[in-house]
MOPAC internal coordinates of N, CA, C and O (Angstrom, degrees):
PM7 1SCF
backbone

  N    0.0000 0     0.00 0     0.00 0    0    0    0
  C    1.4482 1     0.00 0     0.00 0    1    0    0
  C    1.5279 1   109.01 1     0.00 0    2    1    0
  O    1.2310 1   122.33 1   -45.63 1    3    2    1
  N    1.4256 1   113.15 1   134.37 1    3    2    1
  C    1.3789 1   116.23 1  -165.28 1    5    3    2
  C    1.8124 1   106.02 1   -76.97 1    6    5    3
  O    1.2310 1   113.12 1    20.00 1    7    6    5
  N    0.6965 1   130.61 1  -160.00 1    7    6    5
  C    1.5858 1   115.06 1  -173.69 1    9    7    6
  C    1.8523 1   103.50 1  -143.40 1   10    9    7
  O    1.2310 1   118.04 1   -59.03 1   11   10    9
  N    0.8648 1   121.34 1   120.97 1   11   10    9
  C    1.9231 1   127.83 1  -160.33 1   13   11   10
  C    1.2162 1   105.28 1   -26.72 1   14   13   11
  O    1.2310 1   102.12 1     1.39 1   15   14   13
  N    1.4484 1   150.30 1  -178.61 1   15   14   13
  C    1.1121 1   126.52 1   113.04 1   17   15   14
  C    1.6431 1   122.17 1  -116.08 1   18   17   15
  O    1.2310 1   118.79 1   -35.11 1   19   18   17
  N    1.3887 1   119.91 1   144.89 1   19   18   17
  C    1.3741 1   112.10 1   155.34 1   21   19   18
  C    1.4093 1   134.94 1   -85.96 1   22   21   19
  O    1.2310 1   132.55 1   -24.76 1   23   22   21
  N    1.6490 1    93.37 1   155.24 1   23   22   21
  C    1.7377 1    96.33 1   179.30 1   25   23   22
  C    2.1061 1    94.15 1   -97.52 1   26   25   23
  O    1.2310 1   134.45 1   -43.93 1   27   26   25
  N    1.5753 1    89.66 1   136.07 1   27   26   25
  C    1.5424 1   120.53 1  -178.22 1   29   27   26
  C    1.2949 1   105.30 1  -118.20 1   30   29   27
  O    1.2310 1   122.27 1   -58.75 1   31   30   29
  N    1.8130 1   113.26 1   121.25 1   31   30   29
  C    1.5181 1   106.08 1   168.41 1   33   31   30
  C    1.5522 1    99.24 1   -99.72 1   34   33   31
  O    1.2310 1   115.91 1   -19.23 1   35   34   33
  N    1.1681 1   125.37 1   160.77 1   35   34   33
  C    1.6025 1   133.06 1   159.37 1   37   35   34
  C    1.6399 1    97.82 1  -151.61 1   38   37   35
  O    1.2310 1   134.69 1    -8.03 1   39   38   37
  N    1.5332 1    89.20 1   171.97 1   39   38   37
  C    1.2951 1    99.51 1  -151.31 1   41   39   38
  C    1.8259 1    78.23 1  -139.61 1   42   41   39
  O    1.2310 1   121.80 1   -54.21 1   43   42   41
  N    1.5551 1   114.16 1   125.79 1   43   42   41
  C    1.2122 1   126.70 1  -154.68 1   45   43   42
  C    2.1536 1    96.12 1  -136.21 1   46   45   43
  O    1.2310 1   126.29 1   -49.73 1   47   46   45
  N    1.4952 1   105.51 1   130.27 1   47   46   45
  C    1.3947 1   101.30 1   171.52 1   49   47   46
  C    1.7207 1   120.50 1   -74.68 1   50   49   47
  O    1.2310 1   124.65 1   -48.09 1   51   50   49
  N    1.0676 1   108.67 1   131.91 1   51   50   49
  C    1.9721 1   115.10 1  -173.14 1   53   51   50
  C    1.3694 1   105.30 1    -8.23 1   54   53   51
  O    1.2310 1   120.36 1   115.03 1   55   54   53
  N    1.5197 1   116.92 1   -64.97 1   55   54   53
  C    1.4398 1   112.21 1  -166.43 1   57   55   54
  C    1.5323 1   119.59 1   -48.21 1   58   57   55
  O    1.2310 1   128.28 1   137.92 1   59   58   57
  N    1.4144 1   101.65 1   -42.08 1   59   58   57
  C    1.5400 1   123.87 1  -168.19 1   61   59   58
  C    1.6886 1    94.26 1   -54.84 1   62   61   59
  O    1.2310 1   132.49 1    96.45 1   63   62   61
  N    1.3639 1    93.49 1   -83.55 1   63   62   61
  C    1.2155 1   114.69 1   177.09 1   65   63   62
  C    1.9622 1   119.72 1    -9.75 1   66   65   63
  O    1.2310 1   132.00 1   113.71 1   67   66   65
  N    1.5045 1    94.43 1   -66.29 1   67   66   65
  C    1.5381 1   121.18 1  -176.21 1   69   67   66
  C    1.9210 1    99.35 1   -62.96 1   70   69   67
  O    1.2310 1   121.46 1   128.04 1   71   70   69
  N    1.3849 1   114.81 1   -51.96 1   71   70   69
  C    1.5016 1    95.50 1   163.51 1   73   71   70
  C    1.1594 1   117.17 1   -53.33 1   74   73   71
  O    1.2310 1   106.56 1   119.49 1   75   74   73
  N    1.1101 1   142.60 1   -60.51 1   75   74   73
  C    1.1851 1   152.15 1  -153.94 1   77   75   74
  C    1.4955 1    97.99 1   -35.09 1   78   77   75
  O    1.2310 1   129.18 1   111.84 1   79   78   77
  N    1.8106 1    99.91 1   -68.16 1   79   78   77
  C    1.9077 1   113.45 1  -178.39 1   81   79   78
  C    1.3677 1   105.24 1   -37.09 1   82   81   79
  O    1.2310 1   126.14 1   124.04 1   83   82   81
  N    1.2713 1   105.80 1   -55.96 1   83   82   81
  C    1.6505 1   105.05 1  -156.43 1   85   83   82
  C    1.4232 1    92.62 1   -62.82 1   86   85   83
  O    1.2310 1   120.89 1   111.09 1   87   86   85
  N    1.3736 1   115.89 1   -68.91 1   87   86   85
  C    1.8973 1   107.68 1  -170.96 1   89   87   86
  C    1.6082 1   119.34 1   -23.18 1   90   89   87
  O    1.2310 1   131.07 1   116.01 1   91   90   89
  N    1.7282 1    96.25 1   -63.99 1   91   90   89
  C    1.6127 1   104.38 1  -162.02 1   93   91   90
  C    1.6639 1    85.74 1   -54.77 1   94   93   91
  O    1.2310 1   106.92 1   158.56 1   95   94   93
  N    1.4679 1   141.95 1   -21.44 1   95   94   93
  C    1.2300 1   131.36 1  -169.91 1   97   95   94
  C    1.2026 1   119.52 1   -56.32 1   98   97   95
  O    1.2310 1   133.14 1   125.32 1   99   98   97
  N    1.7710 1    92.21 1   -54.68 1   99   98   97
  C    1.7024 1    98.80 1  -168.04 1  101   99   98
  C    1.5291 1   113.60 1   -97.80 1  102  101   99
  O    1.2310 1   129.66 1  -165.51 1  103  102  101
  N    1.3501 1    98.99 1    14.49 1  103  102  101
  C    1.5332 1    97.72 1   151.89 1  105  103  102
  C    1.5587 1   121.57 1  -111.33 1  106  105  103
  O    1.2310 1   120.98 1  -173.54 1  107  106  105
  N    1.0362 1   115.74 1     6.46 1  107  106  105
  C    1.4263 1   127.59 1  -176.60 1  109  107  106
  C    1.1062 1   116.33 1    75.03 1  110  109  107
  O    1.2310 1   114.16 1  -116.56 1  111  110  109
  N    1.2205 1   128.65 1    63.44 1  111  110  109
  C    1.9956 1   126.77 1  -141.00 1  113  111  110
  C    1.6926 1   100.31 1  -152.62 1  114  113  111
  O    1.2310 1   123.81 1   -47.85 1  115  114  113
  N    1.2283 1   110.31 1   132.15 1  115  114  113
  C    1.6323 1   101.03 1   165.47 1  117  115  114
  C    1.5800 1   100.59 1   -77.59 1  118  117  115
  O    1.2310 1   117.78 1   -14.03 1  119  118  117
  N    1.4877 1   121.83 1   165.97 1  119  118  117
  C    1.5003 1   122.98 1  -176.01 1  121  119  118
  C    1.3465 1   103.66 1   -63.13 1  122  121  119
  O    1.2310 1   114.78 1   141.48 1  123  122  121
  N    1.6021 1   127.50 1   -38.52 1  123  122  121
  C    1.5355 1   133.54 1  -172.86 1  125  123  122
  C    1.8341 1    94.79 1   -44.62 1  126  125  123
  O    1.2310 1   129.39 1   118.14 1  127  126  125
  N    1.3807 1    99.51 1   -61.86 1  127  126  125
  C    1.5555 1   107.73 1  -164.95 1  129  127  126
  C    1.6473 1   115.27 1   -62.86 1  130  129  127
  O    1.2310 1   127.57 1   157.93 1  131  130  129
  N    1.5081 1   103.04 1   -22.07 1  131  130  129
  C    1.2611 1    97.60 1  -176.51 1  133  131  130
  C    1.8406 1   128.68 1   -82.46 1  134  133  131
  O    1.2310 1   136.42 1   151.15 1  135  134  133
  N    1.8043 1    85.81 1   -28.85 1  135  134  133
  C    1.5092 1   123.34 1   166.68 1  137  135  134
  C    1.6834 1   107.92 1   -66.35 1  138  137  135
  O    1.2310 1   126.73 1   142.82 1  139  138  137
  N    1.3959 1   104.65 1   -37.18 1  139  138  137
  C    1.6046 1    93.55 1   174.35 1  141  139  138
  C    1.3787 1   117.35 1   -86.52 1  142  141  139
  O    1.2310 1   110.79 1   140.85 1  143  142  141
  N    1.2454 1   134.92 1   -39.15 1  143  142  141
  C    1.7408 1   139.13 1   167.39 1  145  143  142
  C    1.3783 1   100.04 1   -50.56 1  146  145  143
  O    1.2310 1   106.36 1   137.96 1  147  146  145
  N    1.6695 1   142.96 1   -42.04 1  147  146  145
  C    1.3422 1   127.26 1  -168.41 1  149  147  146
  C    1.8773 1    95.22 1   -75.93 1  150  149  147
  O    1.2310 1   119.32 1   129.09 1  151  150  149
  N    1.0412 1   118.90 1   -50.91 1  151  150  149
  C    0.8649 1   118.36 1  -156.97 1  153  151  150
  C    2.4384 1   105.99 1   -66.96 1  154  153  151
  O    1.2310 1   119.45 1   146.64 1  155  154  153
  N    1.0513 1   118.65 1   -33.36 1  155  154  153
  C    1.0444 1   138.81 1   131.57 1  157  155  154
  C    1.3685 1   106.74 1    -6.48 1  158  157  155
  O    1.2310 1   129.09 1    83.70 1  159  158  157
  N    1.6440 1   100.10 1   -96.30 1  159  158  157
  C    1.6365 1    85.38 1  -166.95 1  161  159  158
  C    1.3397 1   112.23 1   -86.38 1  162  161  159
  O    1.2310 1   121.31 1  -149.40 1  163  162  161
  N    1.5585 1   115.09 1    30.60 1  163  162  161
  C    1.7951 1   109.68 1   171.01 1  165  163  162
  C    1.6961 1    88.02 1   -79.30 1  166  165  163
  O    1.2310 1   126.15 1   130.72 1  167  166  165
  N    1.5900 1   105.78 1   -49.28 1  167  166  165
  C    1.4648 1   110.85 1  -158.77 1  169  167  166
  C    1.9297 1   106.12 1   -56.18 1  170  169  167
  O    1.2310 1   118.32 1   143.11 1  171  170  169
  N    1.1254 1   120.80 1   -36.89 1  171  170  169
  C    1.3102 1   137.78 1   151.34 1  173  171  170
  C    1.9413 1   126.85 1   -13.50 1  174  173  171
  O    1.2310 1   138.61 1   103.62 1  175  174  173
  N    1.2826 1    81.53 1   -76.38 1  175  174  173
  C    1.6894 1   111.38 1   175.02 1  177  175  174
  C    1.7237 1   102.30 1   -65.80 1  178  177  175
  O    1.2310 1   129.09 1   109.56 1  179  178  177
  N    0.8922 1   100.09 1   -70.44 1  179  178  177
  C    1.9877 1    95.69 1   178.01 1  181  179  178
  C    1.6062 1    96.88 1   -39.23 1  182  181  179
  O    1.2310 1   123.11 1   102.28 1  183  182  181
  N    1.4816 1   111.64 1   -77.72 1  183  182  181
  C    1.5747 1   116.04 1  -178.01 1  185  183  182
  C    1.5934 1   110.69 1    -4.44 1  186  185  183
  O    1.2310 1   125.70 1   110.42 1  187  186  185
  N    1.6520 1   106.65 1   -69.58 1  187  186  185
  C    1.6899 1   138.32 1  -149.07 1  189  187  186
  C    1.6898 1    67.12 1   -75.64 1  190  189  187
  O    1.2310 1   109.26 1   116.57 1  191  190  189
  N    1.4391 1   137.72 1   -63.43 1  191  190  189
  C    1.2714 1   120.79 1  -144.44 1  193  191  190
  C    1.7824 1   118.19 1   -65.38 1  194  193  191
  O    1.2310 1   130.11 1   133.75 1  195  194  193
  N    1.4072 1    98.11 1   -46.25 1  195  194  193
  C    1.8472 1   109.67 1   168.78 1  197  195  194
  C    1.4458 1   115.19 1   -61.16 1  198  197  195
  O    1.2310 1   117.54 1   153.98 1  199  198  197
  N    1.0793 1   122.29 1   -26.02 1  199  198  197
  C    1.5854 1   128.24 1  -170.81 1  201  199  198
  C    1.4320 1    84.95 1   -72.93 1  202  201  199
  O    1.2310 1   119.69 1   113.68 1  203  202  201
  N    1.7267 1   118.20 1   -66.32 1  203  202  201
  C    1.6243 1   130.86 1  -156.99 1  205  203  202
  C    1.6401 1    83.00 1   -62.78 1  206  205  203
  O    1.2310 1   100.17 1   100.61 1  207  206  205
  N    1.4359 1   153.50 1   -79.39 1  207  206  205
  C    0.8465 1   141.59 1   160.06 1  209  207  206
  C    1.7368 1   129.03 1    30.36 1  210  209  207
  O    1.2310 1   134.78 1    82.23 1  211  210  209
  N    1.7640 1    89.01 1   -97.77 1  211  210  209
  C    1.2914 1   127.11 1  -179.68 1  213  211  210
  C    1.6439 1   104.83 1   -40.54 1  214  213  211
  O    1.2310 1   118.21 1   126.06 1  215  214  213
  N    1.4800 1   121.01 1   -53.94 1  215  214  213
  C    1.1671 1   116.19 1  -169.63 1  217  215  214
  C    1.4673 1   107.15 1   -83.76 1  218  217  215
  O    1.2310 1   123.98 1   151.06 1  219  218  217
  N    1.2913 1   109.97 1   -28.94 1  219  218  217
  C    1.6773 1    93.99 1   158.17 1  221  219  218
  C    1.4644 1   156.78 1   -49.93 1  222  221  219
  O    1.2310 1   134.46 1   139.27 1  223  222  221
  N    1.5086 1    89.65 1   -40.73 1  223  222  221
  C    1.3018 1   118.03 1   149.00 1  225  223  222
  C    1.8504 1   133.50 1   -48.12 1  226  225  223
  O    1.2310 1   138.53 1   144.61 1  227  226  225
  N    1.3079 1    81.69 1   -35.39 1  227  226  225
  C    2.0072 1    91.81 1  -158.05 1  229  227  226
  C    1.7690 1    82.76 1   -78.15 1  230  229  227
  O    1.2310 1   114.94 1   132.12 1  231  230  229
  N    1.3194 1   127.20 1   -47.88 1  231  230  229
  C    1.7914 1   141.51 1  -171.05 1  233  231  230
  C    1.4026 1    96.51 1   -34.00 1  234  233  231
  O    1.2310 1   112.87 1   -78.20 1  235  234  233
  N    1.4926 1   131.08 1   101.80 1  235  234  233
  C    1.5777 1   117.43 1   123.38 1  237  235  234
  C    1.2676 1   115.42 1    37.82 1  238  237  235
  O    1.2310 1   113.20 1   -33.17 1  239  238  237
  N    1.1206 1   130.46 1   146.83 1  239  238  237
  C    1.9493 1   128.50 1   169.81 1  241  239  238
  C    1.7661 1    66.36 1  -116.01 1  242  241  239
  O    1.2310 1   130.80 1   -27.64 1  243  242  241
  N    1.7661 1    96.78 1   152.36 1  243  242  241
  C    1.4373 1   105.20 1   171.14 1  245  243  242
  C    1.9844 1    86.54 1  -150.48 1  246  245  243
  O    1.2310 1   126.50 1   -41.85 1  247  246  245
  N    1.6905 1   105.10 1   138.15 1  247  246  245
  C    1.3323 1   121.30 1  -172.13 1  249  247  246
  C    1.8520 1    94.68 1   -62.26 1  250  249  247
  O    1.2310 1   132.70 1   -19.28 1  251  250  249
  N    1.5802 1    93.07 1   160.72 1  251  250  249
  C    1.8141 1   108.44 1  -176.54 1  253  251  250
  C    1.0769 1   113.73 1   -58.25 1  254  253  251
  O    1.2310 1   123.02 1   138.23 1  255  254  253
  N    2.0126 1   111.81 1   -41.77 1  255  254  253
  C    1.0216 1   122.36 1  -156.63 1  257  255  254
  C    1.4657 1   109.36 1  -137.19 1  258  257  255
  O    1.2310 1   113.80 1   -41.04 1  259  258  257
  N    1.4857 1   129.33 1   138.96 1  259  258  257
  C    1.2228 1   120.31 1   176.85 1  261  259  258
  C    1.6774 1   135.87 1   -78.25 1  262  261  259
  O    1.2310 1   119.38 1  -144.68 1  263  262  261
  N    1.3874 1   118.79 1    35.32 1  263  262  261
  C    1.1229 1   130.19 1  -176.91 1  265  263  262
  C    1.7623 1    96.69 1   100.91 1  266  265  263
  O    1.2310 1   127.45 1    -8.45 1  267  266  265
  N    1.3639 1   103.28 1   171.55 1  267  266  265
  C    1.3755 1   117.71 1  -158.11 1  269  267  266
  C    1.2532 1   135.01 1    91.07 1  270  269  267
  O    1.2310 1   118.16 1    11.31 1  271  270  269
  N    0.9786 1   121.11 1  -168.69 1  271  270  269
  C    1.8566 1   125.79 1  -169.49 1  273  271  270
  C    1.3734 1   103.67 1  -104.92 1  274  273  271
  O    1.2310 1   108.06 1   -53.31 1  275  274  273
  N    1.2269 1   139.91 1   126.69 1  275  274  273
  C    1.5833 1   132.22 1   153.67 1  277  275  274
  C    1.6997 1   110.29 1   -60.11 1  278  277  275
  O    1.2310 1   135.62 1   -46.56 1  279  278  277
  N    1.1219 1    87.38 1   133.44 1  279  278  277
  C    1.5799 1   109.14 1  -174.43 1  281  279  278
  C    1.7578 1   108.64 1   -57.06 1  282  281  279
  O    1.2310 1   123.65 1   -40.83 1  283  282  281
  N    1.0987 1   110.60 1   139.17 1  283  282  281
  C    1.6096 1    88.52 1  -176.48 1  285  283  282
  C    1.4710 1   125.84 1   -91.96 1  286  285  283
  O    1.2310 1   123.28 1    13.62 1  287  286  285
  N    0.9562 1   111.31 1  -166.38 1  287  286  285
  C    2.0455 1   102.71 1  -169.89 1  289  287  286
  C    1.7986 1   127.64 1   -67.04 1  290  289  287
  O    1.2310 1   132.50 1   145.24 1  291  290  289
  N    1.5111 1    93.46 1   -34.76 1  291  290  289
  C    1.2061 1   121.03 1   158.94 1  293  291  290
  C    1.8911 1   111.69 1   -47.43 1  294  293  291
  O    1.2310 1   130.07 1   109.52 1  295  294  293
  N    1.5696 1    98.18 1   -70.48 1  295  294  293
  C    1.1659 1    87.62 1  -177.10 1  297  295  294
  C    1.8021 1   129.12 1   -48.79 1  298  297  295
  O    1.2310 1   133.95 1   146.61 1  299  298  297
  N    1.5947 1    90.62 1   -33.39 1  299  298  297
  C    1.8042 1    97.31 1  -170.41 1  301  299  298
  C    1.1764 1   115.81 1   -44.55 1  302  301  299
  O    1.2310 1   125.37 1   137.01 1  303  302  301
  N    1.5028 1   107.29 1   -42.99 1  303  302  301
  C    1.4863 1   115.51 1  -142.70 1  305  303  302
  C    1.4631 1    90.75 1  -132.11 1  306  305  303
  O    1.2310 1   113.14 1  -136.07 1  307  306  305
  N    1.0541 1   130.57 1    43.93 1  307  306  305
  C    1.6720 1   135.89 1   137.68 1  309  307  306
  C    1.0327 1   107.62 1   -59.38 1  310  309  307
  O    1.2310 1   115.25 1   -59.40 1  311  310  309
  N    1.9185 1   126.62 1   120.60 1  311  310  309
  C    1.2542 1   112.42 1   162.26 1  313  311  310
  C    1.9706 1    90.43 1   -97.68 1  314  313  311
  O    1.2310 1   132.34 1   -25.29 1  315  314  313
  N    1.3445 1    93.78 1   154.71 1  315  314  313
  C    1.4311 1   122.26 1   169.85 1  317  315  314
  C    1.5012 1   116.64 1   -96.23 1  318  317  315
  O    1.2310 1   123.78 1   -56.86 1  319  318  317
  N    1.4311 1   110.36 1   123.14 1  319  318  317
  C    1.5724 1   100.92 1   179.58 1  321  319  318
  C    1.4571 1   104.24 1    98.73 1  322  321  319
  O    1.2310 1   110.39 1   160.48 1  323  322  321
  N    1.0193 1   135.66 1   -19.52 1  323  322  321
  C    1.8444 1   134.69 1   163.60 1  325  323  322
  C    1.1694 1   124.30 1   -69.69 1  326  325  323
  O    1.2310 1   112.62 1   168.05 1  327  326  325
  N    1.4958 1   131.54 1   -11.95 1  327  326  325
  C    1.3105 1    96.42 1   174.88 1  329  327  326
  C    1.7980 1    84.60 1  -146.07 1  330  329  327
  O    1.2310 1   120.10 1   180.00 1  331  330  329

């Protein structure tokens, strides 16, 4: 089943606009079609983003470190072999 479509007016500043032509151009696209595929995979990316999200969220919090002392600053950044 094909899926409805609606008619959308917007109101776009020259520059916008003037990309727009050229794009849908050099993809072979009327602007409608080109305005609807971007918008597509915006809806896409959010999707992928709440999902990636969502399961982040649901995960356990688990500590940085498994017990012990953090090493101190000194230790980190000893170079060996300098002097």
């Amino acid at each position: 089943m094909k899926a409805r479509k609606r008619n959308v007016t917007i109101t776009l500043d020259e520059e916008t606009a003037r990309w727009a032509r050229i794009e849908a151009a050099r993809r072979d696209l009327s602007v409608s079609e080109l305005l609807a595929s971007l918008i597509r995979q915006q809806m896409a990316a959010d999707r992928s983003y709440e999902i990636a999200m969502r399961d982040f969220l649901s995960r356990s919090s688990r500590p940085l470190k498994q017990g012990g002392k953090y090493p101190a600053r000194d230790e980190l950044h000893e170079r060996q072999g300098l002097c």
